[in-house]
C-alpha positions as CSV (number, residue, x, y, z in Angstrom):
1,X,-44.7,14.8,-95.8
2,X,-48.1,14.3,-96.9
3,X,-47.3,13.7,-100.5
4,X,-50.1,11.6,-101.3
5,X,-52.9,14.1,-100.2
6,X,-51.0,16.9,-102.0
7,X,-50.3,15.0,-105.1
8,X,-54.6,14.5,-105.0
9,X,-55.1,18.2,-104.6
10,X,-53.0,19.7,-107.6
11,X,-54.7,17.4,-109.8
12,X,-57.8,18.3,-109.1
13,X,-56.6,22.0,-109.1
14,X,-55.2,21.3,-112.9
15,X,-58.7,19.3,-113.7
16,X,-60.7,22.4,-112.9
17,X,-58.7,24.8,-114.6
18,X,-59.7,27.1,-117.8
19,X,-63.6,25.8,-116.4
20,X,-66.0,28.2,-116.5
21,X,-68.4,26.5,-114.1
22,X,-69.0,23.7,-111.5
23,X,-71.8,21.2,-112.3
24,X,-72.9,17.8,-111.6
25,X,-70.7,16.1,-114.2
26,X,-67.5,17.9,-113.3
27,X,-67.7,18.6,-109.5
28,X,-68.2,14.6,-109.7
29,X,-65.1,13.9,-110.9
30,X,-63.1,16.4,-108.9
31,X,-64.4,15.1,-105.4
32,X,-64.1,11.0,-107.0
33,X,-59.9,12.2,-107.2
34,X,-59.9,13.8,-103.8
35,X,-62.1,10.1,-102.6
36,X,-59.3,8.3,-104.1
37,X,-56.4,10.7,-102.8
38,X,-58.1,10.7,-99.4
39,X,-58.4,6.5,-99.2
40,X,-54.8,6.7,-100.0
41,X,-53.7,9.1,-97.5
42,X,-55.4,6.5,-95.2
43,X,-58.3,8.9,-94.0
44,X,-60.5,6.8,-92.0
45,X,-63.8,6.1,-94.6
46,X,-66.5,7.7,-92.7
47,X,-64.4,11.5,-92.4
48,X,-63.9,11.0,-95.6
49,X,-67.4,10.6,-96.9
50,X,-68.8,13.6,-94.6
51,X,-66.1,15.4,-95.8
52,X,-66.9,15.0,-99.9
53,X,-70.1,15.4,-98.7
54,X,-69.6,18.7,-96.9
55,X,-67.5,20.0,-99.5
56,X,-70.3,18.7,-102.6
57,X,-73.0,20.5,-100.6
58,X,-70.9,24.2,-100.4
59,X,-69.7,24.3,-103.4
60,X,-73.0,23.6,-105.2
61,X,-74.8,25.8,-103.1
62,X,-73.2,28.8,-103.6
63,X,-73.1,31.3,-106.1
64,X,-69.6,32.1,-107.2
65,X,-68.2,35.7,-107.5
66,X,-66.1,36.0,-110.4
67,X,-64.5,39.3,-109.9
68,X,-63.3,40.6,-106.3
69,X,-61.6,43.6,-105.3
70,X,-58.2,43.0,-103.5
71,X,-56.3,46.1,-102.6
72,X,-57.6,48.1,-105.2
73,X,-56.8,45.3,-107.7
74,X,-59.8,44.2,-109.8
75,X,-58.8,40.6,-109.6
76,X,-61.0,37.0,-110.9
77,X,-61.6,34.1,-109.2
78,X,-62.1,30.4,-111.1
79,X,-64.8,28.1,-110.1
80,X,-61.3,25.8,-109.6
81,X,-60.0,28.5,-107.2
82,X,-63.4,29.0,-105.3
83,X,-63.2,25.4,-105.0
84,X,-59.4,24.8,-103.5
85,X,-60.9,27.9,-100.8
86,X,-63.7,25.5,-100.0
87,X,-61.4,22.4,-99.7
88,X,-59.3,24.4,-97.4
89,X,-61.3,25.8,-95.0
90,X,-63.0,22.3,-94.7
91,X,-59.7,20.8,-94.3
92,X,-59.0,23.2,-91.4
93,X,-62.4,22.8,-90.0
94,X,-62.0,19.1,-89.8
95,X,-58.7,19.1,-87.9
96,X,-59.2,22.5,-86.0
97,X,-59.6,24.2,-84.3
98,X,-55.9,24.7,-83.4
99,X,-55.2,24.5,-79.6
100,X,-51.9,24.0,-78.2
101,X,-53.2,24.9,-74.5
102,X,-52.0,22.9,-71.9
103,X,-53.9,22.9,-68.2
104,X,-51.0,24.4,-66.1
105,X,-52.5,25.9,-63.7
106,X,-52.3,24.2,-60.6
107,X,-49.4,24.0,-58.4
108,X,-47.7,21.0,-59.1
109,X,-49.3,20.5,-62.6
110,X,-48.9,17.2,-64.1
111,X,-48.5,15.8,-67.9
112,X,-49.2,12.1,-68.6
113,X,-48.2,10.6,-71.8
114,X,-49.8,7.4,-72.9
115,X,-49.7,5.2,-76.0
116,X,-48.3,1.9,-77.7
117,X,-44.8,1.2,-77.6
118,X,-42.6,2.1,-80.1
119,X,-45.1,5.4,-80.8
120,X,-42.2,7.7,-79.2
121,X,-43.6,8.4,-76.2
122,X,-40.1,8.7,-73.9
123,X,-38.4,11.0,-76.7
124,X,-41.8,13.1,-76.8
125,X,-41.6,14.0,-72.8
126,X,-38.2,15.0,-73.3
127,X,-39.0,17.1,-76.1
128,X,-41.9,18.4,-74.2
129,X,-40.2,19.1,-71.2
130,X,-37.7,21.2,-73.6
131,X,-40.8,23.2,-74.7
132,X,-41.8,24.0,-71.4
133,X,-38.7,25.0,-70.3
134,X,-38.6,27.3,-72.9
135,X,-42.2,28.7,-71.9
136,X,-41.1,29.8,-68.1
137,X,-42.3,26.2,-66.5
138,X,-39.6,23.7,-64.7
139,X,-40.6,20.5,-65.9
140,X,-39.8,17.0,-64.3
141,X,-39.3,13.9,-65.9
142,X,-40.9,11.1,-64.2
143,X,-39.9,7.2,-65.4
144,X,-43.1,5.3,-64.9
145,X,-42.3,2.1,-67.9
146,X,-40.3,-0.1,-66.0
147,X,-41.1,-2.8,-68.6
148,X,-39.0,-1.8,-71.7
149,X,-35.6,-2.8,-71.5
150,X,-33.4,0.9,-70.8
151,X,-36.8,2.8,-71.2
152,X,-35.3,4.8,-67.6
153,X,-32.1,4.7,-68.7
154,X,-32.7,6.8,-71.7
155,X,-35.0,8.9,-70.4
156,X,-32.3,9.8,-67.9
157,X,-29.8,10.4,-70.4
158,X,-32.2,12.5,-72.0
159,X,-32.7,14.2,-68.7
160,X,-29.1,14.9,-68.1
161,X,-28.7,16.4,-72.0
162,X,-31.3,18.5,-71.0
163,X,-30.3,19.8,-67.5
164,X,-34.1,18.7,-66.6
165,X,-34.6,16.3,-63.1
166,X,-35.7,12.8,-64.1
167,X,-37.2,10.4,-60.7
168,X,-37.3,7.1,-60.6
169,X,-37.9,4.6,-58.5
170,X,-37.1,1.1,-59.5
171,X,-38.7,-0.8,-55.9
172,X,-42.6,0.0,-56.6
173,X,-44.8,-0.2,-59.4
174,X,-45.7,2.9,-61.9
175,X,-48.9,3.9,-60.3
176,X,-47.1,4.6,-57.2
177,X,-43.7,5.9,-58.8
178,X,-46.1,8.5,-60.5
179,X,-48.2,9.6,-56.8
180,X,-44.5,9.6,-55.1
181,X,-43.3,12.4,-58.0
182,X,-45.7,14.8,-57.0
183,X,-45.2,14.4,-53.6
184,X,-41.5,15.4,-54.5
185,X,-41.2,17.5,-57.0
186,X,-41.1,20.8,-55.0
187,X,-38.1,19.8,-53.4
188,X,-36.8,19.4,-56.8
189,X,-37.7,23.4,-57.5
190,X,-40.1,22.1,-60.6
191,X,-43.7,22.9,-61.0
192,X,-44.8,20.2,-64.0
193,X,-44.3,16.5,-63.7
194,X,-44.2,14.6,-67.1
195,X,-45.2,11.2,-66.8
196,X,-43.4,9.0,-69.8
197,X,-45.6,6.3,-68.9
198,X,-45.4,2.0,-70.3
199,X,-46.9,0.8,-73.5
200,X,-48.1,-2.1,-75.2
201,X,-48.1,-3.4,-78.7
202,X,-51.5,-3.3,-78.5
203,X,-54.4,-2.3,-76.1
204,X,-54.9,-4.3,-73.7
205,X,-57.0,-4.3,-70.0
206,X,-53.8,-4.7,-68.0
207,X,-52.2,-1.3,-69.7
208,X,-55.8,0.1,-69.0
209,X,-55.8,-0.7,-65.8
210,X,-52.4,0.4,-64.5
211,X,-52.8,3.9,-66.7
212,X,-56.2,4.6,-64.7
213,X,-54.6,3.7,-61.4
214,X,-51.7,6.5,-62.6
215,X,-54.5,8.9,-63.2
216,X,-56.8,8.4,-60.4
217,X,-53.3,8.8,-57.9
218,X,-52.0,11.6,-59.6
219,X,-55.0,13.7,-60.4
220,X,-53.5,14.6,-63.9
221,X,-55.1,17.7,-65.6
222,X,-53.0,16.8,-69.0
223,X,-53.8,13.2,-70.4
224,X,-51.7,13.5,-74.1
225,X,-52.3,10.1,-76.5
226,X,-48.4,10.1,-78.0
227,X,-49.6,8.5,-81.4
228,X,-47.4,7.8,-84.6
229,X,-48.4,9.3,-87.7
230,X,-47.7,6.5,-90.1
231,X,-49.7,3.6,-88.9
232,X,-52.7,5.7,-90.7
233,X,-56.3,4.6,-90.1
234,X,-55.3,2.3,-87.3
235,X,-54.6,5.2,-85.6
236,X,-58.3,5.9,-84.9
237,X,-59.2,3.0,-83.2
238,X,-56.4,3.0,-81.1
239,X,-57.3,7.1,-80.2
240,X,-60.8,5.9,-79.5
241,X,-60.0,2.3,-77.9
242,X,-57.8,5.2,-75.0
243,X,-60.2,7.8,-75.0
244,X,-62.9,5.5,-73.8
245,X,-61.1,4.5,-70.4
246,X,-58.7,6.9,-69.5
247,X,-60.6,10.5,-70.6
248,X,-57.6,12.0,-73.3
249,X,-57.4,15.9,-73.3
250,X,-54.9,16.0,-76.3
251,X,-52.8,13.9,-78.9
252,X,-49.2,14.4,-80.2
253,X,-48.4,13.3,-83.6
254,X,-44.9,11.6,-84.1
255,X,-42.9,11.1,-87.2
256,X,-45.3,13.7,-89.1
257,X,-42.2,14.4,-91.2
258,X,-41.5,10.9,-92.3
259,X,-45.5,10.1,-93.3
260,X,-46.5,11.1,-97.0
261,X,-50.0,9.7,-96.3
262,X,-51.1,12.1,-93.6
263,X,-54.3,10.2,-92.4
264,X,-53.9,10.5,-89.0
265,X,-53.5,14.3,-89.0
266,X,-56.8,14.1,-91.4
267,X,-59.1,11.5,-88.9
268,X,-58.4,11.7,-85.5
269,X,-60.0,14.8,-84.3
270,X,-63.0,14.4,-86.6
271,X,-63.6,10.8,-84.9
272,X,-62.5,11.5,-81.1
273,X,-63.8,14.9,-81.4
274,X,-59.7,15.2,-78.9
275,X,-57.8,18.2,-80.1
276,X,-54.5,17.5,-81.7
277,X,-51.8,19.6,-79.5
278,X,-48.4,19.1,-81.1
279,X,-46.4,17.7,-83.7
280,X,-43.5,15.9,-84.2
281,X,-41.3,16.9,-87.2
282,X,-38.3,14.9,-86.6
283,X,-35.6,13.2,-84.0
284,X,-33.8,16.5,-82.4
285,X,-35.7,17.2,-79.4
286,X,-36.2,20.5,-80.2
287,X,-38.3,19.5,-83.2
288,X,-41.9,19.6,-81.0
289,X,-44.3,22.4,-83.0
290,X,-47.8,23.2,-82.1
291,X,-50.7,21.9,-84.2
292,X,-51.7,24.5,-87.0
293,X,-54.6,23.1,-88.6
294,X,-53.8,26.5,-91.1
295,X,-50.4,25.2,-91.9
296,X,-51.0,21.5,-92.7
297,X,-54.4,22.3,-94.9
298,X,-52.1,24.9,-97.0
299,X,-49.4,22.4,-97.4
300,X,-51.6,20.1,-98.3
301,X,-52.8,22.2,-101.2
302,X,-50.0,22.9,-102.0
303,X,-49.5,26.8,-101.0
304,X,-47.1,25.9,-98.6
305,X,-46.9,27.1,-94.3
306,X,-45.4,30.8,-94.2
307,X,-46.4,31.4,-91.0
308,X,-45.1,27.5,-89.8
309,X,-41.3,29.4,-91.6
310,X,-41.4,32.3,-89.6
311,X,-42.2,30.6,-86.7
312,X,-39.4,28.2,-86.9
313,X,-36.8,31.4,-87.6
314,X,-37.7,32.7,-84.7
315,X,-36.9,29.7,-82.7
316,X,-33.5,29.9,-83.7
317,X,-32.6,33.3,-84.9
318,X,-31.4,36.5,-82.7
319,X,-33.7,39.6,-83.8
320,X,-31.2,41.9,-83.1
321,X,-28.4,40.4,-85.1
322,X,-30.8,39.1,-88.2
323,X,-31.9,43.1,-88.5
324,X,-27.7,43.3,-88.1
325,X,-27.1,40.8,-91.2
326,X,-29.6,42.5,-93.5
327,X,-28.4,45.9,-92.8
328,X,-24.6,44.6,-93.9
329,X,-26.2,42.2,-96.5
330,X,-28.1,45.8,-98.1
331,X,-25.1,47.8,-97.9
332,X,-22.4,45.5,-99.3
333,X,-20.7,45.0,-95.9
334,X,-21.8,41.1,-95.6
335,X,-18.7,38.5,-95.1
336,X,-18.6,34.9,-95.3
337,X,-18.4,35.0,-91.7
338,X,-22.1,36.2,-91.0
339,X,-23.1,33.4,-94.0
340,X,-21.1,30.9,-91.8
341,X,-23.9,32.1,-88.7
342,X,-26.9,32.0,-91.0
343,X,-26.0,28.7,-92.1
344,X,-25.8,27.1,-88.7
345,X,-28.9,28.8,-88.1
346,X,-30.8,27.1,-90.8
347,X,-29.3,23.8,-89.5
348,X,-30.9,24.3,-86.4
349,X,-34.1,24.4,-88.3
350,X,-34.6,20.9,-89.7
351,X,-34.5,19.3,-92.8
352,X,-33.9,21.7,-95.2
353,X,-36.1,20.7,-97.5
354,X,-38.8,20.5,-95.6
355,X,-38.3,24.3,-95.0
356,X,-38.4,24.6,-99.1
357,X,-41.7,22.9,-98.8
358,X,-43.3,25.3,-96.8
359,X,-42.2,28.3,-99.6
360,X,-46.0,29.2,-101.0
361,X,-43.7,28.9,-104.4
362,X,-44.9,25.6,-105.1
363,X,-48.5,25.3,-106.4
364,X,-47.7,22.2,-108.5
365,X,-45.5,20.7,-106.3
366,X,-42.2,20.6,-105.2
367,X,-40.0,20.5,-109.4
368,X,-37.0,18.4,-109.1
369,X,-34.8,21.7,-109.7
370,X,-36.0,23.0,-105.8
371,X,-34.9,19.6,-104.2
372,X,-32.0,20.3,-101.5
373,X,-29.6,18.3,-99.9
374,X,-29.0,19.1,-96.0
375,X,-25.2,17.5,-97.1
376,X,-24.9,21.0,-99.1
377,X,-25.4,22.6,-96.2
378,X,-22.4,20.8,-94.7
379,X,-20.4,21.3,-97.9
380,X,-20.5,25.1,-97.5
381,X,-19.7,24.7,-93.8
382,X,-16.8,23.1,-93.6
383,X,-15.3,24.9,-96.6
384,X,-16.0,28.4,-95.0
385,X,-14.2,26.9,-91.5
386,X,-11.1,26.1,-94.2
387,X,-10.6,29.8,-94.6
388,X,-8.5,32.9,-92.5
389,X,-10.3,35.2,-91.4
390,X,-9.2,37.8,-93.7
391,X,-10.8,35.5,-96.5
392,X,-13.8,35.2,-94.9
393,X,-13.7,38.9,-95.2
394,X,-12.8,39.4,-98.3
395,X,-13.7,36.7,-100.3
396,X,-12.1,38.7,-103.5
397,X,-8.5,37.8,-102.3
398,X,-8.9,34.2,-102.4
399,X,-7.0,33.2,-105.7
400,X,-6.3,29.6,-107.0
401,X,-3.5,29.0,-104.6
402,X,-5.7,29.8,-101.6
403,X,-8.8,27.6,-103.4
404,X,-6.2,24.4,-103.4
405,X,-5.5,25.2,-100.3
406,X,-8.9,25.5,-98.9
407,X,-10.1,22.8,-100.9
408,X,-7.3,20.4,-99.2
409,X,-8.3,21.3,-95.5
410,X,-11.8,21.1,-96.1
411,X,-11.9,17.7,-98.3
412,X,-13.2,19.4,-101.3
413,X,-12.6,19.6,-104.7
414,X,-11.3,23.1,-106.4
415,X,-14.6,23.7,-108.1
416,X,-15.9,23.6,-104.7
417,X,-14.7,26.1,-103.5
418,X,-14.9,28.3,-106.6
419,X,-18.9,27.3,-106.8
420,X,-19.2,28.6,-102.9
421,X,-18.1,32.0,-103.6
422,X,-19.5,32.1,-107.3
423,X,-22.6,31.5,-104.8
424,X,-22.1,33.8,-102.5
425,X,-21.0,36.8,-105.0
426,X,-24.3,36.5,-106.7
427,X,-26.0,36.8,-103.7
428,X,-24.2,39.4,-102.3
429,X,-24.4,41.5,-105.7
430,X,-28.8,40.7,-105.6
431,X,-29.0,42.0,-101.9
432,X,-26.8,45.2,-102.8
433,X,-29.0,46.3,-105.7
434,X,-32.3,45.5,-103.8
435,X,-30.9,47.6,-101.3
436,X,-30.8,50.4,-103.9
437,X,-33.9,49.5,-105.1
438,X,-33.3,49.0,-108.3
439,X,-34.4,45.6,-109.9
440,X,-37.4,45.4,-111.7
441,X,-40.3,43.1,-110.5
442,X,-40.3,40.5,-107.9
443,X,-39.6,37.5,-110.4
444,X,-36.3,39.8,-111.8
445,X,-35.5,40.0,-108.1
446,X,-35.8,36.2,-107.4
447,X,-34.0,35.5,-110.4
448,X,-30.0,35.6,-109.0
449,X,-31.0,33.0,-106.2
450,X,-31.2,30.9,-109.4
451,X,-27.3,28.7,-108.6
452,X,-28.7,27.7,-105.1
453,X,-31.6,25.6,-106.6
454,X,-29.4,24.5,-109.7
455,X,-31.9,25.9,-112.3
456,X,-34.1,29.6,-112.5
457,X,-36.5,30.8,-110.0
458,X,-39.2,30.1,-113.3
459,X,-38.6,26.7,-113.3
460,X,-39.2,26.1,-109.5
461,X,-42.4,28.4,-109.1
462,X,-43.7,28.7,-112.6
463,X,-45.0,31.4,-113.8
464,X,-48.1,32.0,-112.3
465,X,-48.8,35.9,-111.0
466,X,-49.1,35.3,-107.2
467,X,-49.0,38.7,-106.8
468,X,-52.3,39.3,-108.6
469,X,-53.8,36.2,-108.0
470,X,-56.9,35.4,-105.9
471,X,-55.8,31.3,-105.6
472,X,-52.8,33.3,-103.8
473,X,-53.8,32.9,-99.7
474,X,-51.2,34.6,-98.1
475,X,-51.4,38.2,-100.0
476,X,-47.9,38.1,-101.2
477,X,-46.4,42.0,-100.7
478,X,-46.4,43.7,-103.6
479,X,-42.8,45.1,-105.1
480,X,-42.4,48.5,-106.7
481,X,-41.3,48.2,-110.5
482,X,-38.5,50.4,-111.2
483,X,-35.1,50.3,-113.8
484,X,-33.1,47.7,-114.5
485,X,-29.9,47.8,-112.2
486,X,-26.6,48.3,-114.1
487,X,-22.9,47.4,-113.4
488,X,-22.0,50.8,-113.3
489,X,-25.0,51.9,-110.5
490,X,-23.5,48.6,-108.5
491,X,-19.8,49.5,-109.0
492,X,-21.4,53.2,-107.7
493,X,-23.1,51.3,-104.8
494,X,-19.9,49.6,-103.1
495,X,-18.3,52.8,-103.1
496,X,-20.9,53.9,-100.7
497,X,-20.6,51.7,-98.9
498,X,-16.8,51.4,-98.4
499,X,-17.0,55.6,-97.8
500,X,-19.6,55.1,-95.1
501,X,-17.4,52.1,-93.6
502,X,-14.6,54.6,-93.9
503,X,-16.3,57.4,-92.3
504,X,-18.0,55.0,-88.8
505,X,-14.0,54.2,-88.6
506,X,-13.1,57.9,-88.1
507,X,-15.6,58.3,-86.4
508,X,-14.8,55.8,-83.9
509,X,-11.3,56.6,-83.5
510,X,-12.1,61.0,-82.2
């Protein structure tokens, strides 16, 4: 996503570099490639000209501090650095503030989701009811387009994967399908109606019309535009051509994922002055994410979302078993069986490399050595489902009669198999000797992941010092140096661990 905007940024970022000022002639041509990446992205003209203009007047206007004090690190700061900073909090400013709030508090509350058809509007009140369900409310789903051919059809299918009440009523028109919902949706124990109301191809008075009547009956608090990313600029008109006659208090994004222009995200708050509220990043309905203005203006610089990562671990991993895994994975004690849950886990996550994108690993984009395959994912899957359990165990007994064998019920070739646990040795040999401590700077740590990306941690992050680095937002942890591990100190390691295994077994058994 937003590969055109990005693209704009690190070469403006590589223009200014080695400069030892910012002046007329040079800011000029920095802010003429962020015009040009900006028109491309299909930012509507006029945010785009306050913008440059915004962005002209700060960074000329200011004197800049070359040297900074960052935990008791003398560190310097480029003109090109203190430029990016200015570019991304007037990114953030432009789509922010962030606001995922939602007016709940009445008793029934009500949701009603307008737009043109084919912007995703019924998949986006199922995924919304999902959200909500999630957050302590009992949504309803309420079919009010009885115009598209199997619009309530799939919204009840929808309903029925999600074990969420769907009403319908196929003898009146949507206005009054919407006032009879609230009248009923006690009786149904729920406390939030979801309208998944009709659309047009285009705006038109009779959709205006029928979508006041809808509010004016129902009285809805929450009046969410559901508005596709990638029809760029146009988006703004339609946003405004809504907000005119039916009073919007939010929009939803769909297909965010799938758009490497971005405009939309850009343009529609700065023009509506409506806050965006969510995002969608793809078909599953559990891929609904609040709007961080944070997270899109760092990826779109290129530093990547951290915080967007954690956030989407937490959705789907157990705190109590992660802390579980790493303990094993530190001691030596990890088995193929707890990759085979971690893997699932990432699955559950999205595209995968969407999650490498939001790594803050990538100042100059995303190399071609860092591009992943969700496939691979598969691969490892149904390779580790091939094995006993005593192999996922012990991953040291499998020999090339068991790899043939393996390889045969998973549909794999030998080398395979023998890459997977090449794989997940490595891994399991880096985790052991950073749980002793023992590896010498982060870069020397990072350095044994380098068979998962198909080329060395250098060659996907460079070799800038993020650690040390004011261009570096997020205040990357620092990592004690210390001596270079040895095969003797790891050989020394598993033994520890197989005694302490040894002694929780006695211990269990008195």
């Amino acid at each position: 996503m937003l590969e055109i905007l990005t693209r704009g940024f690190r070469d403006v970022r590589q223009y200014l570099q080695g400069m030892r000022t910012l002046n007329e002639d040079n800011l000029s041509e920095a802010l003429k490639m962020i015009r040009v990446s900006l028109l491309e992205a299909d930012v509507e003209f006029q945010v785009t000209r306050s913008f440059l203009e915004r962005v002209k007047n700060q960074a000329l206007g200011e004197l800049v501090q070359v040297k900074i004090k960052h935990k008791d690190k003398k560190l310097k700061v480029s003109p090109g650095d203190h430029f990016i900073s200015l570019c991304h909090e007037e990114l953030v400013r432009l789509m922010g503030p962030a606001d995922p709030s939602l007016n709940l508090r009445s008793k029934p509350s009500s949701i009603m989701l307008v737009g043109l058809q084919g912007s995703g509007k019924t998949t986006t009140a199922a995924k919304l009811a999902r959200f909500l369900t999630r957050n302590g409310k009992k949504p309803m789903l309420v079919a009010a387009d009885i115009y598209r051919p199997a619009a309530v059809e799939q919204l009840q299918q929808l309903g029925i994967d999600l074990k969420i009440p769907v009403y319908s009523d196929g003898g009146v028109d949507p206005p009054e399908i919407c006032r009879k919902a609230i009248l009923e949706i006690g009786d149904r124990g729920c406390d939030v109606a979801i309208f998944d109301t009709a659309g047009r191809l285009t705006v038109d008075a009779l959709l205006m019309d029928e979508l006041q009547r809808i509010q004016e009956l129902t009285a809805s608090e929450n009046v969410l535009l559901v508005c596709d990313a990638m029809i760029g600029q146009e988006s703004v008109n339609i946003a405004k051509a809504f907000n005119e006659r039916i009073r919007l208090t939010g929009f939803i994004l769909t297909k965010l994922d799938g758009d490497a222009r971005g405009g939309a995200a850009i343009s529609i708050k700065e023009a509506t002055g409506v806050p965006i509220k969510f995002v969608g990043m793809g078909e599953g309905l559990d891929r609904l994410e609040e709007f961080r203005p944070e997270g899109v203006a760092s990826r779109i610089l290129g530093f990547g979302d951290v915080v967007g990562l954690v956030k989407d671990f937490e959705e789907v991993v157990d705190e109590k078993r992660a802390e579980e895994d790493a303990m094993r994975m530190l001691m030596g004690n990890f088995t193929l069986s707890d990759f085979l849950g971690q893997i699932r886990a990432i699955k559950k996550m999205g595209p995968l490399q969407d999650l490498v994108e939001k790594l803050p690993f990538f100042p100059s984009g995303v190399p071609e050595s860092a591009k992943v395959d969700d496939y691979e994912l598969i691969r490892m899957e149904s390779i580790i489902n091939s094995m006993t359990p005593s192999e996922r165990k012990r991953p040291g007994i499998v020999d090339d009669s068991r790899i043939s064998r393996i390889a045969g019920g998973s549909g794999r070739k030998d080398s395979e198999v023998r890459d997977l646990l090449g794989k997940f040795k490595d891994m399991s040999d880096l985790m052991v000797a950073m749980g002793g401590g023992k590896l010498r700077g982060r870069w020397k740590r990072l350095k044994g992941i380098k068979k998962w990306f198909g080329g060395g941690i250098t060659d996907m992050v460079g070799t800038q010092d993020y650690e040390n680095s004011a261009a570096n937002p997020f205040g990357m942890p620092e990592i004690k140096k210390g001596k270079q591990v040895s095969k003797k100190a790891l050989e020394k390691q598993r033994k520890k661990g197989k005694q302490a295994r040894q002694a929780r077994k006695k211990a269990k058994k008195k």
